[in-house]
C-alpha positions as CSV (number, residue, x, y, z in Angstrom):
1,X,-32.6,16.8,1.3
2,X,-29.9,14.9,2.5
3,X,-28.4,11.2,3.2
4,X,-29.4,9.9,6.6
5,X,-28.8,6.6,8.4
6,X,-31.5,4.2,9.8
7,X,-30.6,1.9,12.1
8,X,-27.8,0.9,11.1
9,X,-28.9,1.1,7.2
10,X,-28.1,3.0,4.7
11,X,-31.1,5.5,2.9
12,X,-30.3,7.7,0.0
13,X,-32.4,10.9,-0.6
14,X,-29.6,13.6,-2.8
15,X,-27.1,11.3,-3.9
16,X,-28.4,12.1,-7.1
17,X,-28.3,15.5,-6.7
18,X,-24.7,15.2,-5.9
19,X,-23.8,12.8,-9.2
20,X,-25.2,16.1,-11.2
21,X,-22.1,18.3,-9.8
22,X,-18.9,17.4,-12.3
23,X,-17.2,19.2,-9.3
24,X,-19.0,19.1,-6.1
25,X,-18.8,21.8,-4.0
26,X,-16.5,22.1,-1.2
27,X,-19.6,22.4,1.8
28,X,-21.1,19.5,0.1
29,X,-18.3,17.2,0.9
30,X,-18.2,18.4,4.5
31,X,-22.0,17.9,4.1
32,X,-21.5,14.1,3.3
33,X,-18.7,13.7,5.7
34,X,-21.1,14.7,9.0
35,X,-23.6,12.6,7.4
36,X,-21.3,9.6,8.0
37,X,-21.1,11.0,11.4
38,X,-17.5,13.1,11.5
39,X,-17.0,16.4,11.9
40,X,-14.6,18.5,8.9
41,X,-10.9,18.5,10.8
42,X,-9.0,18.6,7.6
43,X,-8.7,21.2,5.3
44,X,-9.6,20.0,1.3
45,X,-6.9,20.9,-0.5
46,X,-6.1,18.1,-2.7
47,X,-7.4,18.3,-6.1
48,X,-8.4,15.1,-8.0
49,X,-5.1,15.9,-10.0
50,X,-3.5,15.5,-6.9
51,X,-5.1,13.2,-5.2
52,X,-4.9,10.6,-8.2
53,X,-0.9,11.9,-8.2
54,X,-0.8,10.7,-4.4
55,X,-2.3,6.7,-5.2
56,X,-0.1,6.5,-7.7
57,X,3.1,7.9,-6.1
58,X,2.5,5.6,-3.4
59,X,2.5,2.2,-5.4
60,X,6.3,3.8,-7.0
61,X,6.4,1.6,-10.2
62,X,10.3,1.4,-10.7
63,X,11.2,2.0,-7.0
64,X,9.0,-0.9,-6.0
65,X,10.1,-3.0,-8.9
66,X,13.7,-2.5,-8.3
67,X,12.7,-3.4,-4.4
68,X,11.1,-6.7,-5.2
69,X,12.7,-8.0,-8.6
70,X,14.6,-11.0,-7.1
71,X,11.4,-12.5,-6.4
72,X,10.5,-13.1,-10.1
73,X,14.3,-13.5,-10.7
74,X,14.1,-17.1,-8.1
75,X,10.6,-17.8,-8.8
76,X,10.3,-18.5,-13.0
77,X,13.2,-16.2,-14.6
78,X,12.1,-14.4,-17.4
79,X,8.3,-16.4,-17.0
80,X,8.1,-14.6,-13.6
81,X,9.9,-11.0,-14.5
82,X,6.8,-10.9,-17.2
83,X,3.8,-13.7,-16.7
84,X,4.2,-13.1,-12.7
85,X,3.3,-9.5,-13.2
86,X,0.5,-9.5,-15.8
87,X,-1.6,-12.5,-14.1
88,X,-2.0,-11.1,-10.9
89,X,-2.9,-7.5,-12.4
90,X,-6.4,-9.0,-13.7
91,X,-7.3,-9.6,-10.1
92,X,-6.1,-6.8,-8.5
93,X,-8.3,-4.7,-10.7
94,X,-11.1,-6.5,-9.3
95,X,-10.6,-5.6,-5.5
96,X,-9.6,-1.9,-6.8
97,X,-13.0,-1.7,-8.3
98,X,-14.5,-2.9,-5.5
99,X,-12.8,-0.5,-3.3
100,X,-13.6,2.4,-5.3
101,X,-16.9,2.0,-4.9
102,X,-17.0,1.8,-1.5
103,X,-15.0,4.9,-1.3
104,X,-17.1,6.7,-3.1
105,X,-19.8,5.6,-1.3
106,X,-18.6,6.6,2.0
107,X,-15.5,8.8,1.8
108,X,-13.9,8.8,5.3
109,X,-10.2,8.6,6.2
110,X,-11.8,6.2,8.6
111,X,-12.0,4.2,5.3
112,X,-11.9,0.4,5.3
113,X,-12.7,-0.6,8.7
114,X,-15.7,2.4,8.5
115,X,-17.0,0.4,5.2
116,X,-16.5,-3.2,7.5
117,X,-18.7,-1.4,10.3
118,X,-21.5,-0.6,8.1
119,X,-21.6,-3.3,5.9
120,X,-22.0,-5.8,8.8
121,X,-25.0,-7.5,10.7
122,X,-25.4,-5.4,13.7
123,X,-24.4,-7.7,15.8
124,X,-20.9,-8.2,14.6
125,X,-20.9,-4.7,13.2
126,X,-17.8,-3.7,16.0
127,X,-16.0,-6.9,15.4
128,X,-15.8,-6.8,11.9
129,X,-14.3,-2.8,12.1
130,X,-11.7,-3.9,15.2
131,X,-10.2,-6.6,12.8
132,X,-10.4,-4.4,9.4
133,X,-8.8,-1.6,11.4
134,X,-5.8,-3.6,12.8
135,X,-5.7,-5.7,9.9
136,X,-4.9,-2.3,7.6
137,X,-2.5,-0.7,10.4
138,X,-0.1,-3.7,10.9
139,X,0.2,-3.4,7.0
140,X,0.5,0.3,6.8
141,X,3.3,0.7,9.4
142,X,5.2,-2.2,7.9
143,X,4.7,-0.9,4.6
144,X,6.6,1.9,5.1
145,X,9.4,0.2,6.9
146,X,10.2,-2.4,3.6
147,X,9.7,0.6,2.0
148,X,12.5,3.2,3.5
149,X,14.4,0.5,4.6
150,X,14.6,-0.7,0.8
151,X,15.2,2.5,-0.3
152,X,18.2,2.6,2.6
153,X,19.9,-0.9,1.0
154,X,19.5,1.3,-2.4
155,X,21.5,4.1,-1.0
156,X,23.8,1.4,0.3
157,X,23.9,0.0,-3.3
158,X,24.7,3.3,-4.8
159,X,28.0,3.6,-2.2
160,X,29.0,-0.1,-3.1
161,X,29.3,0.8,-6.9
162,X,30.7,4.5,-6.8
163,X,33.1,2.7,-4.6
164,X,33.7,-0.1,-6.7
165,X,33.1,-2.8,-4.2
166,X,35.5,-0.8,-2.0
167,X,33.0,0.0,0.6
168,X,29.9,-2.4,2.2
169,X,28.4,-1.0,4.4
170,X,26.9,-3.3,7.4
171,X,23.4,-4.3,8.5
172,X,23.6,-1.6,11.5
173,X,24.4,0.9,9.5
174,X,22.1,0.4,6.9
175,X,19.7,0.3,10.1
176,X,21.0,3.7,10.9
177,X,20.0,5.1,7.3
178,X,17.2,4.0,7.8
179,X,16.3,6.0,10.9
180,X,17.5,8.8,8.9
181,X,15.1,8.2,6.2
182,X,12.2,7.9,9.3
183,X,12.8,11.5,10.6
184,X,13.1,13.2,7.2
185,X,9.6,11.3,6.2
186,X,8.4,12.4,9.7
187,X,9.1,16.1,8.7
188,X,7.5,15.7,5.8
189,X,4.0,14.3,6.5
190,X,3.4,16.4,9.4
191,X,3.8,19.6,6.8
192,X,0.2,20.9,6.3
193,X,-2.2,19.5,3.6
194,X,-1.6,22.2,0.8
195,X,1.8,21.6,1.0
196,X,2.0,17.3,1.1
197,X,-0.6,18.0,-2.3
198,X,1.6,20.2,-4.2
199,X,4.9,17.4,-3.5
200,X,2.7,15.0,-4.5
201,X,2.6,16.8,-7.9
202,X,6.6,16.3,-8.2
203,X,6.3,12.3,-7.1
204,X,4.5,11.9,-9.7
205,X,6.8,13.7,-12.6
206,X,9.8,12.0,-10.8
207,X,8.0,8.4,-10.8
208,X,6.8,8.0,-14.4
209,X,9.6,10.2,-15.9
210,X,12.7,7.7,-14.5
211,X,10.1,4.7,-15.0
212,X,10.3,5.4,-18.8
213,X,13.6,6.4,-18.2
214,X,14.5,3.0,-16.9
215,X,12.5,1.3,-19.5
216,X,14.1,3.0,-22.5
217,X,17.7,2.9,-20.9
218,X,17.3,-1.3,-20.5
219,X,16.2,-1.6,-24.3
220,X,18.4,1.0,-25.8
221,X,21.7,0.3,-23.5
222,X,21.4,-3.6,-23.7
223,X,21.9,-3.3,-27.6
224,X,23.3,-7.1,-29.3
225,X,23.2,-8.5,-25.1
226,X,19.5,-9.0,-25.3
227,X,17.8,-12.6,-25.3
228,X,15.4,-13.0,-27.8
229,X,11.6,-12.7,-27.5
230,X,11.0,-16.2,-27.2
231,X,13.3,-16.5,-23.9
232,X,11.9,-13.2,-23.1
233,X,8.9,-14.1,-22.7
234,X,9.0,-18.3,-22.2
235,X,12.5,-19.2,-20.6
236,X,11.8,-20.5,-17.6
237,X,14.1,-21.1,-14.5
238,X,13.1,-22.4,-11.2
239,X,15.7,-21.4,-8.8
240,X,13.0,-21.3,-5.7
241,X,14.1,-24.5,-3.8
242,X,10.8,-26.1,-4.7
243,X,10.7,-29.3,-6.7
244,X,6.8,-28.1,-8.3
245,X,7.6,-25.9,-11.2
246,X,4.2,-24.3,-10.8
247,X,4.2,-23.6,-7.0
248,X,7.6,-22.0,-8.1
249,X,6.0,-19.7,-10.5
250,X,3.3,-18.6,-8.5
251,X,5.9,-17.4,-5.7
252,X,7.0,-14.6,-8.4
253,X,3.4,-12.7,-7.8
254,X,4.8,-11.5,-4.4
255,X,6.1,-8.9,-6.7
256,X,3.0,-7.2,-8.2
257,X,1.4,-7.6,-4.9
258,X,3.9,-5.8,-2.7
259,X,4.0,-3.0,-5.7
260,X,0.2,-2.7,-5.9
261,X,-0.8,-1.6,-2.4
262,X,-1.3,1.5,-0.7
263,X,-3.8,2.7,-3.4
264,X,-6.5,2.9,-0.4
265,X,-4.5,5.7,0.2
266,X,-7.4,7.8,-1.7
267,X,-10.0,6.6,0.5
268,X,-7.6,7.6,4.1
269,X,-7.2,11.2,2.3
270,X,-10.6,11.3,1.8
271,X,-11.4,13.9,4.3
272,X,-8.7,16.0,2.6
273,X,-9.6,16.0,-1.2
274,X,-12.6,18.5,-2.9
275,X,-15.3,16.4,-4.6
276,X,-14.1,13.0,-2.5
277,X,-16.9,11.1,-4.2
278,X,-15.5,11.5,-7.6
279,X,-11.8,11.8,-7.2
280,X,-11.2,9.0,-4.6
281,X,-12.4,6.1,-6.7
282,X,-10.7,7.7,-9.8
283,X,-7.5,7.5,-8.3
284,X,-7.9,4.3,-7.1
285,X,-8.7,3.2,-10.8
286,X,-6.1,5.0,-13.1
287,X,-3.5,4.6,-10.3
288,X,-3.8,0.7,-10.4
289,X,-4.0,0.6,-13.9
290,X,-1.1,3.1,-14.6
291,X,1.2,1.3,-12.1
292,X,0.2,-2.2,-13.9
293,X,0.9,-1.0,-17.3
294,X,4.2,0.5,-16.4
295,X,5.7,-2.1,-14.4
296,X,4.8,-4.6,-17.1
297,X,6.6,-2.9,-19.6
298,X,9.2,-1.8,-16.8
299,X,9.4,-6.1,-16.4
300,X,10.0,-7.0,-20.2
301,X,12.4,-4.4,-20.8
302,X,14.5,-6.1,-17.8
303,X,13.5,-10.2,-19.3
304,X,15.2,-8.5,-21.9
305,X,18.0,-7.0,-20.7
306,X,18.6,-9.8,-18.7
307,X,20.9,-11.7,-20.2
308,X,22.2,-14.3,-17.0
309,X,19.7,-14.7,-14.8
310,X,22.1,-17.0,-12.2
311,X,24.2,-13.9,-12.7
312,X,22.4,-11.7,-11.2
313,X,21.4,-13.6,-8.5
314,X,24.8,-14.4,-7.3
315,X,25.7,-11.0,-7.8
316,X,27.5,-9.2,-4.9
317,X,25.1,-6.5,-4.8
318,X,21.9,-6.2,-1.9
319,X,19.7,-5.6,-4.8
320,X,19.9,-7.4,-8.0
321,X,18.2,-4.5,-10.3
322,X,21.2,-2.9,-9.5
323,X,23.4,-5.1,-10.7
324,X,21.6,-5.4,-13.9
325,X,21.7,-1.3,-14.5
326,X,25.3,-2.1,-13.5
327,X,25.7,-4.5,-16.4
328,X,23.3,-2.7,-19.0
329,X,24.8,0.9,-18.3
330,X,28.4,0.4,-16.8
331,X,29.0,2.2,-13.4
332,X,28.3,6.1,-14.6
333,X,24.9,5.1,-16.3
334,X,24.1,2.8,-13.7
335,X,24.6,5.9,-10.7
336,X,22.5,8.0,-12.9
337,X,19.2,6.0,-12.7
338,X,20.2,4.6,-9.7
339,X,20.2,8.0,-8.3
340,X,16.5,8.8,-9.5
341,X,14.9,5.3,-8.5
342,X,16.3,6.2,-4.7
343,X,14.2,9.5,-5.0
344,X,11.2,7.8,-6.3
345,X,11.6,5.1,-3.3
346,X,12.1,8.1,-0.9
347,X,8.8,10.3,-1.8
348,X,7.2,6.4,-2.2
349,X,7.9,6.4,1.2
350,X,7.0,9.2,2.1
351,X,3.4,9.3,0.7
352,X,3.0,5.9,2.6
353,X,3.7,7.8,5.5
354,X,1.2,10.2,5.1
355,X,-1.2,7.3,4.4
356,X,-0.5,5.6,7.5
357,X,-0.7,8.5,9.6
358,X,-4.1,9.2,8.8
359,X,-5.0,5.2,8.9
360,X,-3.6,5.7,12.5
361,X,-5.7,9.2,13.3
362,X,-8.8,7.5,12.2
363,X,-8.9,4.8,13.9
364,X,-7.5,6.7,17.2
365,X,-10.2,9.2,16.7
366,X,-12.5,6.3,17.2
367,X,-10.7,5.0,20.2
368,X,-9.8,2.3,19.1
369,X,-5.9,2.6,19.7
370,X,-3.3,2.4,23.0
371,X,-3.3,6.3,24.0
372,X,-6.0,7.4,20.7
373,X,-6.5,10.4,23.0
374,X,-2.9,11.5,21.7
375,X,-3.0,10.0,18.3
376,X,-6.1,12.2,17.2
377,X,-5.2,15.2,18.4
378,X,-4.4,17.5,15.5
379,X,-1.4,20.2,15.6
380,X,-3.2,23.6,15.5
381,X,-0.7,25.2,12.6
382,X,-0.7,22.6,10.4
383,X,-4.4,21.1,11.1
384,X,-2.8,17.5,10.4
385,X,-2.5,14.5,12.9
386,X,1.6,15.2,13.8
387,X,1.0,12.7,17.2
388,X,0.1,9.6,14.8
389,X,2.7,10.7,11.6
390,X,5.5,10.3,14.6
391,X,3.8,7.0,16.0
392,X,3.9,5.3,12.3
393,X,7.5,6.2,12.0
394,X,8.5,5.1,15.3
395,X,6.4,1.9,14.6
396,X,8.1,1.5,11.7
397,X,11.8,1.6,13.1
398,X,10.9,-1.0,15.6
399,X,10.1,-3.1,12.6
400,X,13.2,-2.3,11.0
401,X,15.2,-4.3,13.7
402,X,14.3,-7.0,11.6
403,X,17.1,-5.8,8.8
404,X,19.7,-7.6,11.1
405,X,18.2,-10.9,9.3
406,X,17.4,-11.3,5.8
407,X,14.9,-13.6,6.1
408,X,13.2,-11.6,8.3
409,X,13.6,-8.5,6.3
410,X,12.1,-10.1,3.1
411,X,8.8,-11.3,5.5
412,X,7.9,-8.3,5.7
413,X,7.3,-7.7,2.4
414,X,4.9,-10.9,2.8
415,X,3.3,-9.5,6.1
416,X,2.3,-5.7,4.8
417,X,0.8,-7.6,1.4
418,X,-1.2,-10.0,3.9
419,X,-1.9,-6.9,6.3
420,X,-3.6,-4.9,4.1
421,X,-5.4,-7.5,1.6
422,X,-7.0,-9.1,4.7
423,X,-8.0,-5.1,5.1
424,X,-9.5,-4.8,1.3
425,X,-11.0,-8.4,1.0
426,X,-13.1,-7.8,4.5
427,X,-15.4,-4.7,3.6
428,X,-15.5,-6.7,0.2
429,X,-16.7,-10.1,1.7
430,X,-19.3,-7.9,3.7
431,X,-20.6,-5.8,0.5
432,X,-21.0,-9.1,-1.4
433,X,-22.6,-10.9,1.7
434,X,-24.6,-9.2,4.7
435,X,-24.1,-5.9,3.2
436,X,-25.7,-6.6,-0.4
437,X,-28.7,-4.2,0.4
438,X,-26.9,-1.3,2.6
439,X,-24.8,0.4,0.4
440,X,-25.7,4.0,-0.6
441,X,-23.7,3.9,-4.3
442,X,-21.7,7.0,-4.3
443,X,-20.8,8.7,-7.9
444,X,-18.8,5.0,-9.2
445,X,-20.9,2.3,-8.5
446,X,-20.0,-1.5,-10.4
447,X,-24.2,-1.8,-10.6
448,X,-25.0,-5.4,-11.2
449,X,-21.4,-6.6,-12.0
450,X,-20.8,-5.9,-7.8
451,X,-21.3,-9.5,-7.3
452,X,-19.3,-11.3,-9.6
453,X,-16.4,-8.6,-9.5
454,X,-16.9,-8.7,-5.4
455,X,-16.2,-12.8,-5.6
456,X,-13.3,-12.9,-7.8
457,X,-11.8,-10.1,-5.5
458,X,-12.3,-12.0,-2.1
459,X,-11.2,-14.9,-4.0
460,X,-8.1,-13.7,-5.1
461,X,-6.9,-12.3,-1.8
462,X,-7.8,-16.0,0.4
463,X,-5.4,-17.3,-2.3
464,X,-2.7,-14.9,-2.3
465,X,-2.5,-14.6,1.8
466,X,-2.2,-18.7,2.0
467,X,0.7,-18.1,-1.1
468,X,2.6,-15.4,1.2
469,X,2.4,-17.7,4.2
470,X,4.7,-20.3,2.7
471,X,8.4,-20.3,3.2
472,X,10.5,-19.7,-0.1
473,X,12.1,-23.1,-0.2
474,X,10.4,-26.7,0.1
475,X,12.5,-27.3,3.3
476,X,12.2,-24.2,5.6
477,X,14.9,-23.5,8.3
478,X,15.0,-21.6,11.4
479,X,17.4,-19.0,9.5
480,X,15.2,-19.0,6.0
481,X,11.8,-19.2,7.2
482,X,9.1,-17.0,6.0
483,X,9.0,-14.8,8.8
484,X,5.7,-13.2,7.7
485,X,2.9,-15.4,9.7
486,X,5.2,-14.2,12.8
487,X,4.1,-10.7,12.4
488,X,0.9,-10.9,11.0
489,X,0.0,-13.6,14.1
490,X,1.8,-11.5,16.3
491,X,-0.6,-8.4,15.8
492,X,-3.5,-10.6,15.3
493,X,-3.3,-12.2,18.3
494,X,-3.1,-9.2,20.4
495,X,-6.3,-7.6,18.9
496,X,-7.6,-10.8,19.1
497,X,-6.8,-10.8,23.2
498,X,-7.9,-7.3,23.3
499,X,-10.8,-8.2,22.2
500,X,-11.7,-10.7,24.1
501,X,-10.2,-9.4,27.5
502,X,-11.8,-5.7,27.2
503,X,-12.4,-3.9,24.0
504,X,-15.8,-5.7,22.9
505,X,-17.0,-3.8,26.0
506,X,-16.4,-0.4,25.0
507,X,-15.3,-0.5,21.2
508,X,-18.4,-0.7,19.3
509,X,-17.1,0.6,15.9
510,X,-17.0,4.1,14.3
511,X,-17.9,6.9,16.7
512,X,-20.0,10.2,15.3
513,X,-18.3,12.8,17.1
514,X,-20.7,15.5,14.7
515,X,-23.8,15.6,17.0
516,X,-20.8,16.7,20.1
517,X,-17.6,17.3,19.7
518,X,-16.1,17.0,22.8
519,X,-16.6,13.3,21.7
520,X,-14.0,13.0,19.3
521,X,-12.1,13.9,22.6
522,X,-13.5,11.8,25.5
523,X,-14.2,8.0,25.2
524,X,-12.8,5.0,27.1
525,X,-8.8,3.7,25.3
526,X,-7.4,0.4,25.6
């Protein structure tokens, strides 16, 4: 008995069968996996230890906070450090649901522009995957730039303060650490799968260990220099440039948004974990909810600590977070943490990597991509997709030019957000929509709650894309505009030419390459 597909439908014969396994066997996943129409090219070594340690190292709760905490600092003060966290959480659970139950549906590193293909009327079935698929890789590649190129201005921080001011170092060589960063992560993701599972292990300690490091540090350290609860919680100060208070607020939530991406990670290892229907969804789930948890206690520990919030942003360092460890824990204490957030940002960065490398193979091995037949190809000692782990990198150093302005640096924080939430609300939209009576529900399914959960998801992310759009003052110059619709347009309208001009001839969505396998070879390119 197995799962087979109709006609572009979805019928169910064993998924039962499979529910009744706490721990599925390894042939069964492979099983599954040809049933969706791929042939096994990975080898399934993560564990659902590891694989829930790999969705939650690549969301980097104190790294990413650090990264992204002037935006609540501007937009709200203590209000946004704490109320511009929370809010956003409630709805960012709902497309994480929503996501893991696709997942475990149909667990692919194909992932979400797979789930797009299948969920869609026929008819529209290849244009709904092209735009899913370019949506998720123009926020996957600039993902990891904000992210190694943050973690670059935190090295950069670090020399400032051991220095004592002594030594700034300039936007091109901040560029150049940067490139640095790119070739070490490059080294790294193309090591074989046992070996990125077992690192994954150590992101993890390192992550939560210096995240309630940093939280009890703040609390402890700040001693008789904390506010009181009341501003901790209610002071709030609109530093944004726009006269609405509200509009201000709502600007801080570019913070929990940039933090909590990258958990479709699980669903792009997919093809790389034992027991994918279980373990994928699950570490969607408690790596969301773990990173929401601790950032929000990460946030009022630094409301608290905070005791000028003007201060900080004035302050002469690239990253204000460092200048508030600077404050609460004097220069030694200060390099301490600082040390340990850089190595959380780095292996942050570095499981984006992986997770864009095999967004990249996926959609290559479909031929979907400029030169897929060299993306897919797989390195024969490591069985991982080398080709596409040195294409995101590269990618991402392009995108990295964009240091040399500010403005431009901060859009892309906007752009990966926008990239990949356009890329989770789509299969979403379909499930809710066209796709209502397709879906095979794997071993998580929301049942009867699909619907409403499915709304407030799609919801959420129209609202949040228009929010990143806007420029972060009322009166936008050439120098401060939000630079993020550029990018996000830029990529758009390509695929959107490509399209047009020559790939709805050829591309028409996921191809099996199970039945022959010289097929996952051959195939017209762009």
């Amino acid at each position: 008995m197995s799962i087979s597909e109709k006609q572009g439908e979805f019928s169910v014969n064993t998924v039962s069968v499979l529910k009744g396994y706490p721990t599925p066997p390894r042939n069964a996943d492979d099983t599954l996996l040809a049933e969706l129409g791929y042939k096994a090219e990975f080898k399934r070594e993560f564990s659902m230890i590891e694989t829930i340690a790999f969705a939650f190292s690549i969301m980097g709760v104190v790294a990413s906070v650090s990264s992204t905490f002037s935006f609540p600092l501007v937009s709200g003060g203590h209000v946004g450090m704490v109320w511009g966290w929370l809010i956003p959480c409630f709805f960012v659970m709902a497309v994480a649901c929503s996501m893991a139950e696709l997942v475990s549906s149909m667990p692919t590193s194909a992932g979400l522009y797979y789930f797009s293909a299948k969920l869609a009327p026929p008819k529209y079935s290849a244009l709904a995957s092209w735009i899913t698929g370019w949506a998720n890789i123009t926020g996957q590649i600039t993902l990891v730039c904000s992210i190694d190129f943050t973690c670059a201005q935190m090295i950069t921080t670090a020399i400032a303060v051991s220095s004592d001011g002594a030594t700034i170092l300039s936007s091109g060589a901040t560029y150049g650490i940067l490139l640095a960063i790119l070739f070490t992560h490059g080294l790294v993701c193309s090591a074989a799968t046992n070996v990125l599972a077992r690192l994954n292990l150590f992101y993890v300690i390192v992550n939560v260990g210096t995240t309630i490091a940093a939280i009890i540090a703040l609390f402890v350290c700040s001693g008789d220099n904390k506010v009181s609860t009341k501003d901790a919680f209610t002071m709030f100060e609109n530093n944004t440039g726009w006269s609405n208070n509200g509009w201000a607020f709502l600007l801080a939530f570019t913070a929990p948004m940039w933090t909590l991406t990258g958990y479709d990670s699980a669903a792009h290892i997919a093809e790389e974990v034992a027991g994918a229907q279980r373990a994928a969804p699950i570490a969607i789930l408690v790596g969301v909810f773990g990173t929401q948890v601790l950032g929000w206690l990460l946030f009022i520990a630094c409301s608290f600590a905070t005791a000028s919030v003007s201060n900080l942003l004035t302050g002469a360092l690239p990253l204000p977070m460092g200048q508030l460890f600077l404050d609460v824990l004097g220069k030694r204490g200060m390099l301490a943490i600082w040390s340990l957030i850089i190595v959380v940002q780095f292996v942050t960065g570095a499981a984006q990597g992986v997770d864009a490398s095999r967004v990249v193979f996926a959609f290559a091995r479909d031929n979907a991509l400029p030169g897929s037949r060299w993306w897919k190809r797989m390195n024969q000692h490591t069985q991982t997709p080398v080709n596409a782990v040195w294409l995101v990198m590269t990618g991402a150093a392009v995108c990295g030019l964009l240091g040399f302005s500010a403005a431009a640096l901060s859009s892309l924080a906007g752009a990966s957000v926008i990239g990949l939430y356009v890329s989770y609300a789509t299969p979403i939209f379909l499930r809710i929509t066209s796709g209502r009576d397709k879906l095979v529900p794997g071993t998580f399914s929301l049942g009867k709650w699909y619907m409403p959960i499915g709304i407030i998801a799609v919801a959420w992310v129209c609202f949040i894309v228009v929010l990143l759009v806007f420029p972060p003052t009322q009166t936008a110059t050439a120098v401060g505009m939000n630079y993020a619709v550029v990018i996000i347009m830029g990529v758009f309208f390509f695929a959107s030419i490509s399209w047009v001009v020559s790939a709805h001839k050829w591309f028409h969505g996921p191809i099996k390459n199970i039945d022959d396998p010289r097929s996952s070879v051959e195939g017209k390119e762009l």
